[in-house]
C-alpha positions as CSV (number, residue, x, y, z in Angstrom):
1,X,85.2,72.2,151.7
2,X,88.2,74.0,150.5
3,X,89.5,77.4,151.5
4,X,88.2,79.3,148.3
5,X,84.5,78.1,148.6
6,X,84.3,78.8,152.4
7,X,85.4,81.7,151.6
8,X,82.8,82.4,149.4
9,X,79.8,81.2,151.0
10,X,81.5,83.4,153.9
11,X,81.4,86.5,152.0
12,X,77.4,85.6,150.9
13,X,76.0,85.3,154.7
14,X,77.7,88.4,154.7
15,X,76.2,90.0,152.0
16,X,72.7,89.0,153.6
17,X,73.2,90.4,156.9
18,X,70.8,93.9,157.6
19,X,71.8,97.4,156.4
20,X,72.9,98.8,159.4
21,X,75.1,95.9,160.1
22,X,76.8,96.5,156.4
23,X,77.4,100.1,157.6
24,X,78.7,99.4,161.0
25,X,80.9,96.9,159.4
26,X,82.1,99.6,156.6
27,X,84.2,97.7,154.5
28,X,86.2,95.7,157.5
29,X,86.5,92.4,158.1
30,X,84.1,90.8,160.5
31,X,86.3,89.2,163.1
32,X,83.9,87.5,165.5
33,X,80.3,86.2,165.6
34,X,78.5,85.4,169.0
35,X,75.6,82.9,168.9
36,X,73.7,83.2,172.5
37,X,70.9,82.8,174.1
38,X,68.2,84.5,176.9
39,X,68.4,82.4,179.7
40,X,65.6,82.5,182.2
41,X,66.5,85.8,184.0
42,X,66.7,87.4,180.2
43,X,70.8,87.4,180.5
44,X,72.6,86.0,177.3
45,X,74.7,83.1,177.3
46,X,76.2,81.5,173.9
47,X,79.2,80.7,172.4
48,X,81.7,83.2,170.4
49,X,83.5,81.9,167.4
50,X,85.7,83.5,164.6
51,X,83.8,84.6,161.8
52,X,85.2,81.9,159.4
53,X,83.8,79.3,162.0
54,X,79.8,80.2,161.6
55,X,78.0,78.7,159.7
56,X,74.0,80.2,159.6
57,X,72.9,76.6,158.4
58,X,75.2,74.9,161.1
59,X,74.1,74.0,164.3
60,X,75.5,74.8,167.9
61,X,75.0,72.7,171.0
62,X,74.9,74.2,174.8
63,X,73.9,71.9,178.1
64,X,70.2,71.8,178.9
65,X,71.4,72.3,182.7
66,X,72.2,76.0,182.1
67,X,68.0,76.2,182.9
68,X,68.8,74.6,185.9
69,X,70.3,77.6,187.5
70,X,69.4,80.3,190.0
71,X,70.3,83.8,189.6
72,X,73.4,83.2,191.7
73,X,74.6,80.6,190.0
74,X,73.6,77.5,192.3
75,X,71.7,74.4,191.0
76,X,68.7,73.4,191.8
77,X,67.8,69.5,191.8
78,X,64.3,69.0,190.4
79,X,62.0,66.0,189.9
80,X,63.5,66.1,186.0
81,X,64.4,62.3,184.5
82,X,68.4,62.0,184.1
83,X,68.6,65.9,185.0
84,X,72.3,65.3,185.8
85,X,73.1,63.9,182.4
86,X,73.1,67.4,181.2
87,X,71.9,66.7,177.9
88,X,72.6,68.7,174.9
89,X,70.2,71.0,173.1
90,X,70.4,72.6,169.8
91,X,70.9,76.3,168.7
92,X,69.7,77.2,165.5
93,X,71.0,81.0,164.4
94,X,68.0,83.1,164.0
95,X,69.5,85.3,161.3
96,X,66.9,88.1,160.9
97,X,67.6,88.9,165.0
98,X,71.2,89.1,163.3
99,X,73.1,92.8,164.5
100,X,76.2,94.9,165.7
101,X,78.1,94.6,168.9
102,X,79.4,98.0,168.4
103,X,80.9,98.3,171.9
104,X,83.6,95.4,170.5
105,X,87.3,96.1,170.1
106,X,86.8,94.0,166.8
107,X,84.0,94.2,164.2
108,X,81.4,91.7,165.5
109,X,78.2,89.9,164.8
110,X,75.8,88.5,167.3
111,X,72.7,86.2,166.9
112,X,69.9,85.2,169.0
113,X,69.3,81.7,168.3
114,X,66.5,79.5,168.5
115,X,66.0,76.2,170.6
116,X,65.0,72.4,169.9
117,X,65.7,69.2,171.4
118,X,67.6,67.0,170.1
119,X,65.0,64.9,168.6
120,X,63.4,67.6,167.0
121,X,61.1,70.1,168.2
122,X,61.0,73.4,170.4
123,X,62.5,73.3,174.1
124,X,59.2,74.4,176.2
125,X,61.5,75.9,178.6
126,X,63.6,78.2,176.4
127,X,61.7,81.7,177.2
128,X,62.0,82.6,174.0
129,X,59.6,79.6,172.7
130,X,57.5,80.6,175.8
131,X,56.9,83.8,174.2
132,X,56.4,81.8,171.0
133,X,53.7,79.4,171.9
134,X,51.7,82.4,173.2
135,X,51.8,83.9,169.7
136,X,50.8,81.3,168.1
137,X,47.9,81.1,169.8
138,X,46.9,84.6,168.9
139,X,47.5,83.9,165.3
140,X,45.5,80.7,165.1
141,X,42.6,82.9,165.7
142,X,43.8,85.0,162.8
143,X,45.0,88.1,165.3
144,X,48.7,89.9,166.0
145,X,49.8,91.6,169.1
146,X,51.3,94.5,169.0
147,X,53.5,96.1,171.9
148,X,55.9,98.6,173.1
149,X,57.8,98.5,176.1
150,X,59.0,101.2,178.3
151,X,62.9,100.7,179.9
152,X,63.7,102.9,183.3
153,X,66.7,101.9,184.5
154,X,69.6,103.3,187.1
155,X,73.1,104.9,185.8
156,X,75.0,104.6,189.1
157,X,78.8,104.9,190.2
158,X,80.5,101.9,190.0
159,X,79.1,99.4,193.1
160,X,82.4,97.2,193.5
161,X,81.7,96.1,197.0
162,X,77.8,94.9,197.2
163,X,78.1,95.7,201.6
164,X,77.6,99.3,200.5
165,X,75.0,101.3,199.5
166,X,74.1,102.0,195.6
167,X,74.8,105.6,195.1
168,X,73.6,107.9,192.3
169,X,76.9,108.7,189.4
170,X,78.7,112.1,189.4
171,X,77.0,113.9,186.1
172,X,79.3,116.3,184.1
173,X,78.7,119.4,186.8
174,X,80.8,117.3,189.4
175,X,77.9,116.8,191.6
176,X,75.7,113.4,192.2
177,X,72.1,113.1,190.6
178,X,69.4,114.1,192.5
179,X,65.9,112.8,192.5
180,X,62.7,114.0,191.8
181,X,63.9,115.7,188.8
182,X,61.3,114.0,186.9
183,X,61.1,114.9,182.7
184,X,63.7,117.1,183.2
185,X,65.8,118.0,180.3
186,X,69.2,119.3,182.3
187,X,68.8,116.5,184.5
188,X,68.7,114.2,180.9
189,X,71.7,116.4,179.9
190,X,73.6,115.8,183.0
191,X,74.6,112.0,181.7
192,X,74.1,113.4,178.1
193,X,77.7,111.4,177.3
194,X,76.1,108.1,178.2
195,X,72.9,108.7,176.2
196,X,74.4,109.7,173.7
197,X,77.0,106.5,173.5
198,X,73.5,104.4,174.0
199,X,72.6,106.5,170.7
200,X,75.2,105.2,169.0
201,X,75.2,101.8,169.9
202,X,71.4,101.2,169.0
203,X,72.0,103.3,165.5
204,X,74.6,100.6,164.7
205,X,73.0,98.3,165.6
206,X,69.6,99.2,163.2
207,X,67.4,99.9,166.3
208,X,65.0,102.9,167.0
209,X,64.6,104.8,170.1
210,X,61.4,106.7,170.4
211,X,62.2,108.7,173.4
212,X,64.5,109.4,176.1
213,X,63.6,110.8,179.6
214,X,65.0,111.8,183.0
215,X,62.3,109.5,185.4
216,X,61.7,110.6,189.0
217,X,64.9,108.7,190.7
218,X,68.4,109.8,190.8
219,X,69.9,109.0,187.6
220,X,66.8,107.2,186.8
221,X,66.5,107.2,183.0
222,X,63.4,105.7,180.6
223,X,63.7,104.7,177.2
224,X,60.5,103.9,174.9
225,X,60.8,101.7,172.5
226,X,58.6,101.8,168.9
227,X,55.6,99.5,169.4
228,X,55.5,96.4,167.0
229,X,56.3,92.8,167.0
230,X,56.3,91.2,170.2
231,X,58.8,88.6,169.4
232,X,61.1,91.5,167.9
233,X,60.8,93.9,170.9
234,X,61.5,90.8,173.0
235,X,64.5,90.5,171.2
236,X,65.2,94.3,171.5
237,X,64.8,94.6,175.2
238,X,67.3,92.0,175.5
239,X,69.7,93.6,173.1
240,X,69.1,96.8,175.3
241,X,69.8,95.6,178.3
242,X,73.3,94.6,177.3
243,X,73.7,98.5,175.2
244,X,72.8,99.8,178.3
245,X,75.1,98.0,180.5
246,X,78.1,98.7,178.4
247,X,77.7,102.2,177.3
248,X,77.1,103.1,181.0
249,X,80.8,101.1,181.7
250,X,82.1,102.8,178.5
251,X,81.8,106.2,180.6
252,X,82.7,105.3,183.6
253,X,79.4,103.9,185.3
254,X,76.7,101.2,186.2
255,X,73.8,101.0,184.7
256,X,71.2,98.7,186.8
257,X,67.9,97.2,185.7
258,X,66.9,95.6,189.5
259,X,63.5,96.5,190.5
260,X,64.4,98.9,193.2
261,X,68.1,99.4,193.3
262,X,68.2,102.7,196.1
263,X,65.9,103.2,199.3
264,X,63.7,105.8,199.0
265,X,63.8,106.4,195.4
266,X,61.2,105.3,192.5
267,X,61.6,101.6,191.3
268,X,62.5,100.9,187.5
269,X,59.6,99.4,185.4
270,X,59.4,97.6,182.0
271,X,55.5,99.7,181.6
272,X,54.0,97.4,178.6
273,X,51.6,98.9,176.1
274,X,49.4,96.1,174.3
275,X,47.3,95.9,171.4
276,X,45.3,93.3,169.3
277,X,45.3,93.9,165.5
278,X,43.2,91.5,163.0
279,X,45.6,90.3,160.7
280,X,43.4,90.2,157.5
281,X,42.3,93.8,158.2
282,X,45.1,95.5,160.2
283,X,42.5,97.0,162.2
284,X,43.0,97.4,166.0
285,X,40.3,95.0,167.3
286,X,40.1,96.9,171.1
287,X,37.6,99.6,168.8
288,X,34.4,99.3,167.1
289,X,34.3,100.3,163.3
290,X,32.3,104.1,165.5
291,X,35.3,104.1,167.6
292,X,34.0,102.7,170.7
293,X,35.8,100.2,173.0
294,X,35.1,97.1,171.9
295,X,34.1,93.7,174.2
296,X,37.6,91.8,172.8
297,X,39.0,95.6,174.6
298,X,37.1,94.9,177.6
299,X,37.4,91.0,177.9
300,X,41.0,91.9,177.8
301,X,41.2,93.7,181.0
302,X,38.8,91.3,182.1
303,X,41.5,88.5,181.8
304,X,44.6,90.6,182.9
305,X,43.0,91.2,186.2
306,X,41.4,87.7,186.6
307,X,45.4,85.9,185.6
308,X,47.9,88.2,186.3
309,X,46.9,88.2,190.0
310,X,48.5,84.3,189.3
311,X,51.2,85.4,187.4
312,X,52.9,88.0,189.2
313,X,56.5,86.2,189.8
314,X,57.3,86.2,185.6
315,X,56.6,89.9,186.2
316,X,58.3,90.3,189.7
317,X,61.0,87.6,189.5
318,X,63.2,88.6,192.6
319,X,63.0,89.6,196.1
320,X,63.7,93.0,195.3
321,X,60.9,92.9,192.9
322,X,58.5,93.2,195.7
323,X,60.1,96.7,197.3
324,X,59.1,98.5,193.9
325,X,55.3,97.5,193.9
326,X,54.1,98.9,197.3
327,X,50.7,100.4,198.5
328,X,52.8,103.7,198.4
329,X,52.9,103.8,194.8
330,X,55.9,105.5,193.6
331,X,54.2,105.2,190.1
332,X,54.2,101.4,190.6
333,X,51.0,100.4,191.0
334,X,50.5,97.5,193.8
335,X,46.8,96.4,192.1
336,X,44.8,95.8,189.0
337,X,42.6,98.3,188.7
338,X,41.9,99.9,185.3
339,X,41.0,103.5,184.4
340,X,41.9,106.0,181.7
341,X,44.7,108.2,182.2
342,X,45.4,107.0,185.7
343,X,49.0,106.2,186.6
344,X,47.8,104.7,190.0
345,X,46.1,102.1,188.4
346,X,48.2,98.9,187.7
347,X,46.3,98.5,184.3
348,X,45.8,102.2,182.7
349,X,44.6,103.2,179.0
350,X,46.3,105.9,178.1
351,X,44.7,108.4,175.8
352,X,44.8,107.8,172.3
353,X,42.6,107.7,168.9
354,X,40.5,104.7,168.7
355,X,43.2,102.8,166.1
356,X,45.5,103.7,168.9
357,X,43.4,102.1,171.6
358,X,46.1,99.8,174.0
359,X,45.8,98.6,177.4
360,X,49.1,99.7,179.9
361,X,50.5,97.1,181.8
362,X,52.5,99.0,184.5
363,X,53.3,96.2,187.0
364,X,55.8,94.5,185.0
365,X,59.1,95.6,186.7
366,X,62.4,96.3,184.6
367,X,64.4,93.2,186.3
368,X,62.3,91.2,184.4
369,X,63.1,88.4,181.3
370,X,61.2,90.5,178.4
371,X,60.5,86.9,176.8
372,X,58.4,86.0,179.5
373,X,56.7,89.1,180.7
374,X,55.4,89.7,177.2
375,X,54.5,86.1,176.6
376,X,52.5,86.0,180.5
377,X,51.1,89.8,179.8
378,X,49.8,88.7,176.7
379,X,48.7,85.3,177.5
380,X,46.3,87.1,180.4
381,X,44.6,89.0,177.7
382,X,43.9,86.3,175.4
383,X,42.4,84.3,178.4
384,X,40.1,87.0,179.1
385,X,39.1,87.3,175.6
386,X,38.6,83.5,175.2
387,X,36.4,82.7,178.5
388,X,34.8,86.2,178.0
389,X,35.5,87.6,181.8
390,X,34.1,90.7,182.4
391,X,36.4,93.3,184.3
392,X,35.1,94.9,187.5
393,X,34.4,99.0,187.2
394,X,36.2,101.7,186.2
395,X,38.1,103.5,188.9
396,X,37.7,106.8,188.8
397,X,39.8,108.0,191.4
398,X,43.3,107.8,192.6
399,X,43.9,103.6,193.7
400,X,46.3,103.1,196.9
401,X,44.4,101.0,199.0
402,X,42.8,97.7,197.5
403,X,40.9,94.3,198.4
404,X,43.0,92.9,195.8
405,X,46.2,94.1,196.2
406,X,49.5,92.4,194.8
407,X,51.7,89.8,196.6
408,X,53.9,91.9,198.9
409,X,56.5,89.5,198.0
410,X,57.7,86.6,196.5
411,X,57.0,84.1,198.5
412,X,53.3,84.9,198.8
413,X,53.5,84.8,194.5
414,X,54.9,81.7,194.1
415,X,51.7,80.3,196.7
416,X,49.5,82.0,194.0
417,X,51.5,80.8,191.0
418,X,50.9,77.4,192.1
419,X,47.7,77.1,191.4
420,X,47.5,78.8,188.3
421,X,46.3,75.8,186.1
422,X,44.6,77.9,183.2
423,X,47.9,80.1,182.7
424,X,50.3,76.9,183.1
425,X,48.2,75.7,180.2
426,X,49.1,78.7,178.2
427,X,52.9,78.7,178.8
428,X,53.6,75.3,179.1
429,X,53.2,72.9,181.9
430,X,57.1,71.8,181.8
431,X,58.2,75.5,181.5
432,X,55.9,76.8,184.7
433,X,57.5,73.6,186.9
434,X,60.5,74.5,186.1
435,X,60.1,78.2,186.6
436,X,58.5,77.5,189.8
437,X,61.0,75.6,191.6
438,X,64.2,77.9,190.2
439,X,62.1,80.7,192.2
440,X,61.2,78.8,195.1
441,X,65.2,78.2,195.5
442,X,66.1,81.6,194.9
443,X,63.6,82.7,198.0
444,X,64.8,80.1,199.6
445,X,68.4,81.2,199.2
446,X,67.5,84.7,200.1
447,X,65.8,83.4,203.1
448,X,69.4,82.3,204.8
449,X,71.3,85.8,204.5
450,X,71.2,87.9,207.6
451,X,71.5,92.0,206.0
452,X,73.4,94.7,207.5
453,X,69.9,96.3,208.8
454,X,69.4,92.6,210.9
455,X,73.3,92.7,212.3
456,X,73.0,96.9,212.9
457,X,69.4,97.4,214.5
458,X,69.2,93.1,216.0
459,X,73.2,92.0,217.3
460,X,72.7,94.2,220.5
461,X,69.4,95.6,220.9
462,X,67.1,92.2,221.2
């Protein structure tokens, strides 16, 4: 193809790409496009290219061993056929996830892309197709999710040696964030330069905040997200989580997403709001036509208590994970109980109109892949509804204190994941193997580190 015609076709991809893009882009040239990918901890990885180089009808290759990785970066052999042949797989630009990387020196693009073998078909293991397969189920019985994700997250200074402690950031009176300034507008105001730069960078990039608070930790921040799409929110989670990140650097901070990043202060939760619409009505299918719950409402919970019990490490994927959901709460439940209005509760219906009618999921925590919490979330809820199960009572009071409390950490989650034929079924038998043994090598990993509380309180007192 000569110059002139690329050129062209060039300018007509362009021409294509969404209307926020066009005015972020404002008549410059677009210099770079990035193609990547989530991985399994929800991270992007890809390949950057000069503009003139993509082609949206092209296709990209990255090794199928980048799956084969734990969160440090060590390999893990698995019983996988010729896993050391790090076979290519295929990315295929998903243009409508097409937006903005505003915090570039250089007008750029980025593009989730999609994933298929070689020979044709989806990758099970890509998250993204995890999240996929769950959704398809829910439309071959003519229905649509629809969710909408909470983000808390940590600003913090800058952490450059991980020996010390994670501190809260200095806010523009001079003075560290303090805790248990919960909802509180000066405290919101305090890192009102990073908010507002996390403004920016989602207005660029065409996405919609619906609100920002100060949560109960030290520079603990939630953002809340328009309910919609899963796939899309998925996507926008993911996109966050890098805004975030560099808007917090831009001004001279961290911004963290681990489970529970400071002792003594609240952990960080993705909270997951869920509802079932019919897709030939639109109508919200957890209410009767009076405005009652419905059984679908009902088997739902039903299902999340029954399977998520199985499912906890795609919602608690670290070590840390398991500080945040204690018996002590911190507005992170450690069961799956359900009651109206109840924050204790791991599963809570908050109040709403019965079109509104949704089913909380406050146990996912915020170092989670968004891909694969939705997908596992979800994938609960449709068992439930499928096989019928009945969820126990309402509780009525405050929860602490269960018979069925959560794993208290991550080994005792992967021993119940194990086992979790019904939900393996759901996500993918390949998928769950592999997800499985990354995890089981990340405890493991964790398991040989001695931590400054061992050396200080252990080297001379035992």
């Amino acid at each position: 193809m000569d110059d002139s015609k690329a050129a062209k076709n060039t300018r007509a991809w362009i021409g294509d790409l969404p209307e926020a893009f066009q005015e972020y882009l404002a008549g410059r040239r677009l210099e770079e496009v990035e193609c990547i990918i989530p991985d399994l901890a929800g991270t992007s990885r890809g390949k950057a290219m000069p503009f003139y180089k993509f082609d949206p009808a092209g296709r990209l290759y990255l090794p199928i061993s980048l799956f084969y990785q734990t969160i440090s970066g060590e390999y893990v052999d698995m019983e996988i056929e010729n896993q050391w042949r790090e076979s290519d797989v295929v990315l295929i630009p998903d243009m409508d996830s097409a937006t903005a990387v505003p915090w570039a020196d250089e007008p750029t693009l980025q593009i989730i892309c999609d994933m298929e073998l070689r020979e044709g078909g989806p990758l099970g293991i890509a998250p993204r197709n995890v999240l996929r397969r769950v959704l398809e189920l829910y439309s071959g019985d003519g229905l649509e999710p629809v969710v909408a994700p909470e983000l808390e997250f940590y600003l913090t200074k800058p952490n450059i040696d991980p020996n010390e402690e994670i501190e809260p950031p200095i806010g523009r009176t001079g003075r560290k964030g303090a805790s248990r300034q919960v909802y509180s507008m000066a405290a919101v105001d305090e890192f009102g330069s990073v908010i507002d730069t996390i403004y920016d960078f989602a207005e660029e990039q065409g996405f919609h905040i619906d609100t920002v608070i100060q949560e109960g930790g030290a520079g603990q921040i939630e953002i809340n997200l328009q309910h919609g799409d899963p796939l899309r929110l998925a996507d926008q989670v993911f996109f966050f989580k890098r805004t975030i990140r560099e808007a917090a650097l831009k001004n001279g901070m961290f911004a963290t997403f681990m489970a529970k990043p400071i002792r003594d202060q609240p952990g960080s939760a993705m909270h997951l709001h869920q509802s079932i619409r019919d897709r030939a009505t639109g109508q919200n299918i957890f209410s009767n036509a009076d405005g009652s719950a419905s059984e679908a409402f009902y088997h739902f919970i039903g299902g999340s208590q029954r399977y998520l019990m199985q499912a906890v490490p795609l919602l608690a994927p670290y070590v840390n994970s398991y500080r945040r959901i204690t018996v002590e709460g911190q507005s992170a439940p450690a069961n799956l109980e359900w009651a109206a209005d109840n924050r204790t509760t791991g599963l809570r219906i908050p109040h709403s109109g019965p079109n509104a009618r949704r089913v909380e999921n406050r146990v996912i925590g915020m170092d989670c892949n968004p891909y694969l919490a939705i997908a596992t979330s979800l994938a609960c809820g449709y068992l439930g509804m499928k096989h019928k199960v009945t969820p126990r009572d309402e509780a009525l009071n405050e929860v602490w204190e269960t018979e069925d409390s959560l794993p208290g950490s991550l080994n005792a989650a992967l021993n119940l994941f194990a086992d979790a034929d019904e939900l393996k079924s759901v996500l993918g038998e390949e998928f769950c193997q592999l997800y499985f043994d990354i995890k089981s090598a990340e405890n493991e990993e964790y398991q040989r580190e001695i931590s400054p509380w061992e050396r200080q309180h252990l080297l001379l007192n035992v």
